[in-house]
N, C-alpha and C positions, 0 to 999 in steps of 0.2 A: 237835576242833581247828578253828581258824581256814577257814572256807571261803567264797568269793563264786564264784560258778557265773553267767557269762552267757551268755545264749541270746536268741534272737532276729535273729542275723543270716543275710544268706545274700544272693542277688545280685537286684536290684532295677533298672528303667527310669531312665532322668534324670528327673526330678520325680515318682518316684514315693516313697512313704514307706514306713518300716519302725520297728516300735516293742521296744529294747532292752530285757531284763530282767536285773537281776543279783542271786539269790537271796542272802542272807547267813546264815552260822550259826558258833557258836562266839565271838560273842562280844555284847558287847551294844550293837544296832546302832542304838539310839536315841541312842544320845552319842556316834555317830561321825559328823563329814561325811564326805559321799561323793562319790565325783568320777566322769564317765567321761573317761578320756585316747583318745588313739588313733596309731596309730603304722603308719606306712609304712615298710616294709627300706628302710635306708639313712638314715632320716633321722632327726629329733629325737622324741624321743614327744612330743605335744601335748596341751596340758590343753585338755575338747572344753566341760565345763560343770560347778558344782560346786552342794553343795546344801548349806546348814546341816543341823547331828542335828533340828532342830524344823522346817527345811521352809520356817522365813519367810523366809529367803534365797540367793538364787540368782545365780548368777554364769557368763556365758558368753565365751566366745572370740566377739572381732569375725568370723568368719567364718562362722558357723553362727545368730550373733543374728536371731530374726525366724522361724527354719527350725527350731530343736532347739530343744525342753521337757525340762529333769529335772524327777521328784519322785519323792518314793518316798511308802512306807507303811511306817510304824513298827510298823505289829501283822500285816503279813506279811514284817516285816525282808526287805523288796527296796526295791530303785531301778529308775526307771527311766529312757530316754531315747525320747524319740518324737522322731524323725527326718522333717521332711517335704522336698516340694522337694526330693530329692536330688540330687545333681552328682557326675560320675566322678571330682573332685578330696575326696570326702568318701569315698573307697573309700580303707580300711583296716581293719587290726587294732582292734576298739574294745574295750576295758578297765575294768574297774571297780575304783573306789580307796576304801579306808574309812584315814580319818587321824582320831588325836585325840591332841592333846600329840605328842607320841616315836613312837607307835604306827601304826605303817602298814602297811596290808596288798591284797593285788593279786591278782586273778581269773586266768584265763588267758587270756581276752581273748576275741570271738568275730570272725567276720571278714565285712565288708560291703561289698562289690561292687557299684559303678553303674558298669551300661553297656547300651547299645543293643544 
């Protein structure tokens, strides 16, 4: 069956970094873009950065641009996000998304913490 498994979070300094993983299996994750979203109780989930299935393009949210890198690797079907510069308004739930056509599917998310 369908699985994305991330890992890599956990609680971290203001500018310090942390680099997300989210494993994929069950389907086939070279022809899927991949996104990480991330989402705060209470609020909207947020698209954080997105990646083509080939990798040549990339797409971020004005608020992380400059701070967060996606890419993955097609031959150990993961994504990834490196996170630097962190900021206590970048602490949430961070999520991973594979979309293709119709098809969308979603990790359980893992959870990242800035604070002093």
């Amino acid at each position: 069956q369908v699985q994305l498994v991330e890992s890599g979070g956990g609680l971290v300094q203001p500018g310090g970094s942390l680099r997300l993983s989210c494993a994929a299996s069950g389907f086939t994750f070279s022809s899927y873009g991949m996104s990480w979203y991330r989402q705060v109780q209470g609020k909207v989930r947020e698209l954080v950065a997105r990646i083509t299935s080939t990798g040549r393009s990339t797409n971020y949210a004005d608020s992380v641009k400059g701070r967060f890198t996606i890419s993955r690797d097609n031959a150990k079907n993961t994504v990834y996000l490196q996170m630097n510069s962190l900021q206590p308004e970048d602490t949430a739930v961070y999520l991973c998304n594979a979309d293709r056509q119709s098809m969308n599917y979603w990790g359980q998310g893992t959870q990242v913490t800035v604070s002093s």
